[in-house]
C-alpha positions in Angstrom: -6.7 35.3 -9.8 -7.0 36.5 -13.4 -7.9 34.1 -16.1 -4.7 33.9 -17.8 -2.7 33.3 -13.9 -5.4 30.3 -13.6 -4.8 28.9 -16.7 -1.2 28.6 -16.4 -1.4 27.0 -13.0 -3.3 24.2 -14.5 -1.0 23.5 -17.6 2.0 23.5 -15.0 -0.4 21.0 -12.5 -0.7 18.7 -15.6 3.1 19.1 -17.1 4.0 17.9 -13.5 1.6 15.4 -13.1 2.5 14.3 -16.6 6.4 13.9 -15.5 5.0 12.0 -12.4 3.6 9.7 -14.5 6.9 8.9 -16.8 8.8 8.1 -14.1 6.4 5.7 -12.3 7.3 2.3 -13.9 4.8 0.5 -15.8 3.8 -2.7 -14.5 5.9 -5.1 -15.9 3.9 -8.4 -13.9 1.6 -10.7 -15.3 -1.7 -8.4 -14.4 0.0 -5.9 -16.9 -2.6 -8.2 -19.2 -5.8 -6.2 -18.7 -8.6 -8.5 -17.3 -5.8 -10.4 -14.9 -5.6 -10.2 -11.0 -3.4 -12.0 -8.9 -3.7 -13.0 -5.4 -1.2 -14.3 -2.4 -1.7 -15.9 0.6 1.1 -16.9 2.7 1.2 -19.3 5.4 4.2 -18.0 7.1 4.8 -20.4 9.5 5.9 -23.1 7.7 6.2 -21.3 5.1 4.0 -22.0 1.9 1.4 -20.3 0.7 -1.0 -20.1 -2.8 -1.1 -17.6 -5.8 -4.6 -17.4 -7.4 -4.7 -15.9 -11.1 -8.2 -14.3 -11.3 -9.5 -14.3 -14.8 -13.3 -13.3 -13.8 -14.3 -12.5 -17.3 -13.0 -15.7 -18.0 -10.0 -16.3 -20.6 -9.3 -18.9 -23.5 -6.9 -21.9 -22.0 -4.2 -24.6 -22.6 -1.8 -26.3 -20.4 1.2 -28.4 -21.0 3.0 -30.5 -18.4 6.3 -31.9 -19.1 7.7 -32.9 -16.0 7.4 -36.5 -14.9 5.5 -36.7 -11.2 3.4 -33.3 -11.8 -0.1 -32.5 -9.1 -2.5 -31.0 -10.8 -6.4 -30.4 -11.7 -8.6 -29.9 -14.5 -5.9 -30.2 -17.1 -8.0 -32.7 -19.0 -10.3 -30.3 -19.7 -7.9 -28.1 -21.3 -7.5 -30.2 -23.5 -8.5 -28.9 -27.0 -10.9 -31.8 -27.8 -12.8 -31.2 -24.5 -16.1 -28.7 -24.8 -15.4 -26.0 -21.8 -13.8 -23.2 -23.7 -12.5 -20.8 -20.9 -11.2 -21.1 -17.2 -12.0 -18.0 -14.4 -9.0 -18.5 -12.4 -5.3 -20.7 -12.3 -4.3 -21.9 -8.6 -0.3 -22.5 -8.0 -0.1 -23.6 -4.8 2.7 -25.1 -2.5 1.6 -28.2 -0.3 2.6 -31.0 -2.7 -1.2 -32.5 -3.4 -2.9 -31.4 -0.5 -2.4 -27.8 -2.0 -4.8 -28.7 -4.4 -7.6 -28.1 -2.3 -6.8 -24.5 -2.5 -8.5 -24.4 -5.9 -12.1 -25.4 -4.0 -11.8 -22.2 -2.0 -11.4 -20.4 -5.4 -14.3 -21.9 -6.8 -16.4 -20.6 -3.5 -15.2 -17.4 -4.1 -16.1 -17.3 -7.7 -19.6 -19.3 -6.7 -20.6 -16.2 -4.2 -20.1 -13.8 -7.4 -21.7 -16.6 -9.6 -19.1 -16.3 -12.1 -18.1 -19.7 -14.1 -19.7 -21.8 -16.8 -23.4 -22.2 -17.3 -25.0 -25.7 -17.1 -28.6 -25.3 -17.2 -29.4 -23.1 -13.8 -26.0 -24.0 -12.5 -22.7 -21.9 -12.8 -20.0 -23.9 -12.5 -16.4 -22.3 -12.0 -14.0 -23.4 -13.8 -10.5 -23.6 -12.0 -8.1 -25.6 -12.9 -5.0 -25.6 -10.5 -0.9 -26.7 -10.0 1.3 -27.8 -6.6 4.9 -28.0 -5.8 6.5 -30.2 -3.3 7.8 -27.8 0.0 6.7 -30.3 2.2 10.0 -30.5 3.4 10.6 -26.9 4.8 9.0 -26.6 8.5 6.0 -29.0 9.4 4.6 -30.7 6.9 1.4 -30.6 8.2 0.7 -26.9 7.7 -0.1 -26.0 4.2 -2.4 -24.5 1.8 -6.5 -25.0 2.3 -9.7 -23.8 0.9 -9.6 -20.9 3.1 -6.6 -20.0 1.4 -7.2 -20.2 -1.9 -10.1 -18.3 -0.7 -8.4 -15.5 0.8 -5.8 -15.5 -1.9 -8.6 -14.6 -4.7 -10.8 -12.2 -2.2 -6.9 -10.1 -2.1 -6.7 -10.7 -6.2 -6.0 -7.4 -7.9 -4.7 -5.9 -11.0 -1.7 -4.3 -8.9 1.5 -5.4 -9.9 2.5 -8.6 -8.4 4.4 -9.2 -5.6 7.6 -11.6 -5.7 10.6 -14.0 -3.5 8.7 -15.6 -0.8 5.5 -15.0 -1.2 2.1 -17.4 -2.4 3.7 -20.6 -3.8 6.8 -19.4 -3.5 7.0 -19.1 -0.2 8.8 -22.4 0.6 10.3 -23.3 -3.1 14.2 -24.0 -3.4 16.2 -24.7 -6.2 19.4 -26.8 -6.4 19.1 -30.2 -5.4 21.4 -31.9 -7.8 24.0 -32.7 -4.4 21.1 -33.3 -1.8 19.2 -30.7 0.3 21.7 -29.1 2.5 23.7 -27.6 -0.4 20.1 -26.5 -1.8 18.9 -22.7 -2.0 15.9 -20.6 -1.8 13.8 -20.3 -4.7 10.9 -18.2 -5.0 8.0 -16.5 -7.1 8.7 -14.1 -10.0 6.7 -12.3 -12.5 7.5 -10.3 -16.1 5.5 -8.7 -18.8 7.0 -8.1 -22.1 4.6 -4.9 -24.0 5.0 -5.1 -28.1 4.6 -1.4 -29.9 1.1 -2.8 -31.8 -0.1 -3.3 -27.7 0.3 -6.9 -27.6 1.1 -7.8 -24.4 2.9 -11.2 -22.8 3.6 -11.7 -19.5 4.3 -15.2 -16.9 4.5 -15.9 -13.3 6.3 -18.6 -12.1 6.8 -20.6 -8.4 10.5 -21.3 -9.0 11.3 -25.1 -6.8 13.4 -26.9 -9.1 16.2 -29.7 -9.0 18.3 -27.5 -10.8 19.9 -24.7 -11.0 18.9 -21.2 -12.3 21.0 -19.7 -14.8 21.0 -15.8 -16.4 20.6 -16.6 -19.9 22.2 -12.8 -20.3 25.0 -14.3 -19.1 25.0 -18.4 -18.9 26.2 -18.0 -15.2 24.1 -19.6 -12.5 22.5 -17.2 -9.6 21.0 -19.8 -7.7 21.4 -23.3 -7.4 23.4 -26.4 -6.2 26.1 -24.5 -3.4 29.4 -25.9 -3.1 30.5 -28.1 -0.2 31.1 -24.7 2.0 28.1 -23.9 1.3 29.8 -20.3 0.6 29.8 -20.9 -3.5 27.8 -22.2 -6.2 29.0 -25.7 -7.9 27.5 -25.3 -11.1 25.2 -28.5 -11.5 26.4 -28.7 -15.4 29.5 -29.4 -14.3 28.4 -31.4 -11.5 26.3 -33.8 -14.4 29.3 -33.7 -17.1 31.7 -34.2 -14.3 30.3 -37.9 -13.1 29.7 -35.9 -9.9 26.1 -36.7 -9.7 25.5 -40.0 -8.5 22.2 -41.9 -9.7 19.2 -41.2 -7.3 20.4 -37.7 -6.4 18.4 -35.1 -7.0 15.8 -35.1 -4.4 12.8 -37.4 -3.9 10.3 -38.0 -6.6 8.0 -35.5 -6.5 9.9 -33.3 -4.2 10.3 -30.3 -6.2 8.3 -29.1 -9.5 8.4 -25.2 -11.0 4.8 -23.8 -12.0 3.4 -21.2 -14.0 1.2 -19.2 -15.9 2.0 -17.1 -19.3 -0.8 -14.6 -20.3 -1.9 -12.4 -23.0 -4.4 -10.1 -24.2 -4.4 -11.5 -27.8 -7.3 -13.7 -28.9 -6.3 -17.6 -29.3 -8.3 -20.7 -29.4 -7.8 -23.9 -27.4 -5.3 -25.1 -29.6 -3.3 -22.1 -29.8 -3.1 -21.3 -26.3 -2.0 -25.3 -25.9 0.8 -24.2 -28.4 1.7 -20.9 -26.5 2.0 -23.1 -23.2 4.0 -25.7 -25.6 6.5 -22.9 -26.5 7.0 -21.4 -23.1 8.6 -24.2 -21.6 11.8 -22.7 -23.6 11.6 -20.4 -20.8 12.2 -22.7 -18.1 14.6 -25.3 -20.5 17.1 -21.9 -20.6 17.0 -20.5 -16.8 16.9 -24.2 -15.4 19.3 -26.9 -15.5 18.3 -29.6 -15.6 15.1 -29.0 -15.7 11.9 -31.5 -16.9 13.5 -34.2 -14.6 11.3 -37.1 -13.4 11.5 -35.5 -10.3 9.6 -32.2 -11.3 6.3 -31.6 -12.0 6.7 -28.8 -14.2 3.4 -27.4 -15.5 2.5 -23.9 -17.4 -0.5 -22.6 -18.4 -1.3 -20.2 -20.8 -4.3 -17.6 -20.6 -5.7 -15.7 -23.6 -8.2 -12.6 -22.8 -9.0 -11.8 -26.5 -8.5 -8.1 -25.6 -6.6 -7.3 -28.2 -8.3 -7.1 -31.3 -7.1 -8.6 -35.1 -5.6 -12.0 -35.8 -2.9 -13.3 -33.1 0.4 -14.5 -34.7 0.6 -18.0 -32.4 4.6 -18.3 -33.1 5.3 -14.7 -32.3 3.4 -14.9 -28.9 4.8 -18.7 -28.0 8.4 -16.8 -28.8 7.5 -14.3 -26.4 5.8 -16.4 -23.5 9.6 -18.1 -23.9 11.2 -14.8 -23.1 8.6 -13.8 -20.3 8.8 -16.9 -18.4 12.9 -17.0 -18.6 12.8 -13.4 -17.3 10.3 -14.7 -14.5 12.1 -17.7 -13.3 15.6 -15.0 -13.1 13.3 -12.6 -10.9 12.2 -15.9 -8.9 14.9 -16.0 -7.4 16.5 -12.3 -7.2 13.5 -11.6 -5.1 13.6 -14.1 -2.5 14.9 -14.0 0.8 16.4 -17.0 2.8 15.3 -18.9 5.0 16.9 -21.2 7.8 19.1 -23.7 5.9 18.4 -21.8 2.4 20.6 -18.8 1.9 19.2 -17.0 -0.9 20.8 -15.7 -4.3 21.5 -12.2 -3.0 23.2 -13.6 0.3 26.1 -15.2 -1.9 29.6 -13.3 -2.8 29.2 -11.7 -5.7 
């Protein structure tokens, strides 16, 4: 083939593969952040399950809980005051506080690659982790372990992540306001918001709240309390304004709780990750209502790699860890599927 024939055929191969490329969607999940992997495992037979956040280089963290009967580990050393600087890996597991122990399967995996923080001869992996409450979907005496959180980080990768009923999401609902059986299925959702300069912001999030979810696009719920058919939703806002919600409704103490992570690849310290976690509990106070209830645990954590080089703009990134965490909570449940007793959002009239 002469020169010329050959060297055509190669533009054309790279036009096309160039085409390919544009219309392959960027990731738009939390391991869009360079340096993050994320890992299920699902326990399908309950169902529950774990989500491991892998940050093996390790990343800058903060956390802030504001719900009112939250399960967690190592928060205290996220605090700014405390010496450890960087975590290697989040756990958001289901399994109320038994879930926890999925974070000591973590640390084994992290252990064999001897990845954590030095003390002397000794790394020490530093995993700090978050539960929900679906103890009461299926037998509440299957859920998450080591082994779990073990296999979940061994399957961590930088693929875009997975969503609906999947990891900790597995056996989330949403919409207890009017008791359990007018309750829905909630899930696991994941978005990444990319900023021209290539700062990028991204959450994931185990949606299992008392409340509702609500489309901030719109201000119409998409999951939530159902009506007393079953066959609608009720609106829990104007269940609450109503006098329609009796005292004690709402589930058991405990019994519910929405959990997440917000990452970016800007550099933060301590403090200023604490404040990015701060600001993206907008997210969930706008797709969830009510939301911060003393029956949720709600937790977020917030991941900085440093990636990105120059000084971070702490406001601007909160702002957006706001808007990635509300777009998260909306995928939540847009990507589940039910289960028995738990119709999901895309099973309801539209």
């Amino acid at each position: 083939m002469p020169l010329r024939a050959i060297s055509l055929v190669f533009a054309a191969a790279i036009a096309s593969a160039a085409i390919v490329s544009a219309q392959q969607p960027a990731n738009a999940t939390l391991t869009a952040v360079p340096g993050i992997k994320v890992g299920h495992h699902t326990l399908t037979e309950r169902p529950t399950g774990c989500t491991v956040i892998l940050a093996e280089a390790g990343a800058t963290a903060g956390v802030d809980v504001r719900g009112s009967a939250p399960g967690t580990r190592e928060t205290d050393l996220l605090n700014p005051i405390n010496t450890v600087q960087m975590v290697h890996a989040v756990v958001l597991s289901g399994g109320s506080a038994f879930g926890l122990d999925a974070a000591s399967g973590v640390m084994k995996y992290l252990d064999e690659k001897n990845i954590g923080f030095r003390v002397g001869q000794v790394v020490v992996p530093i995993v700090p982790a978050a539960i929900l409450y679906d103890l009461g979907i299926g037998d509440s005496k299957i859920r998450p372990t080591a082994d779990c959180g073990y296999q979940a980080a061994r399957d961590a990768a930088a693929m875009p992540v997975s969503e609906g009923n999947v990891g900790a999401g597995a056996g989330a609902t949403v919409g207890k306001t009017a008791g359990g059986n007018r309750a829905m299925k909630g899930g696991l959702g994941s978005a990444a918001l990319r900023m021209p300069d290539g700062l990028i912001v991204a959450a994931i999030v185990a949606v299992n709240a008392v409340g509702d979810v609500i489309d901030p696009a719109t201000g119409l719920v998409i999951a939530g309390t159902r009506t007393a058919d079953g066959r609608g939703l009720a609106d829990a806002r104007k269940l609450l304004r109503s006098g329609a919600l009796q005292q004690g409704r709402g589930g058991r103490a405990g019994g519910n709780t929405t959990i997440g992570v917000v990452a970016t690849n800007a550099r933060l310290t301590k403090t200023e990750a604490t404040k990015v976690a701060q600001m993206a509990h907008d997210g969930f106070a706008r797709t969830i209502s009510p939301s911060h209830t003393p029956n949720d645990g709600d937790t977020i954590f917030a991941l900085a790699t440093g990636a990105q080089a120059g000084n971070a703009d702490v406001g601007l990134i909160g702002s957006l860890a706001a808007e990635a965490m509300a777009d998260a909570v909306v995928r939540a449940v847009r990507q589940a599927t039910s289960i028995p007793g738990y119709p999901a959002a895309r099973d309801l009239p539209r």
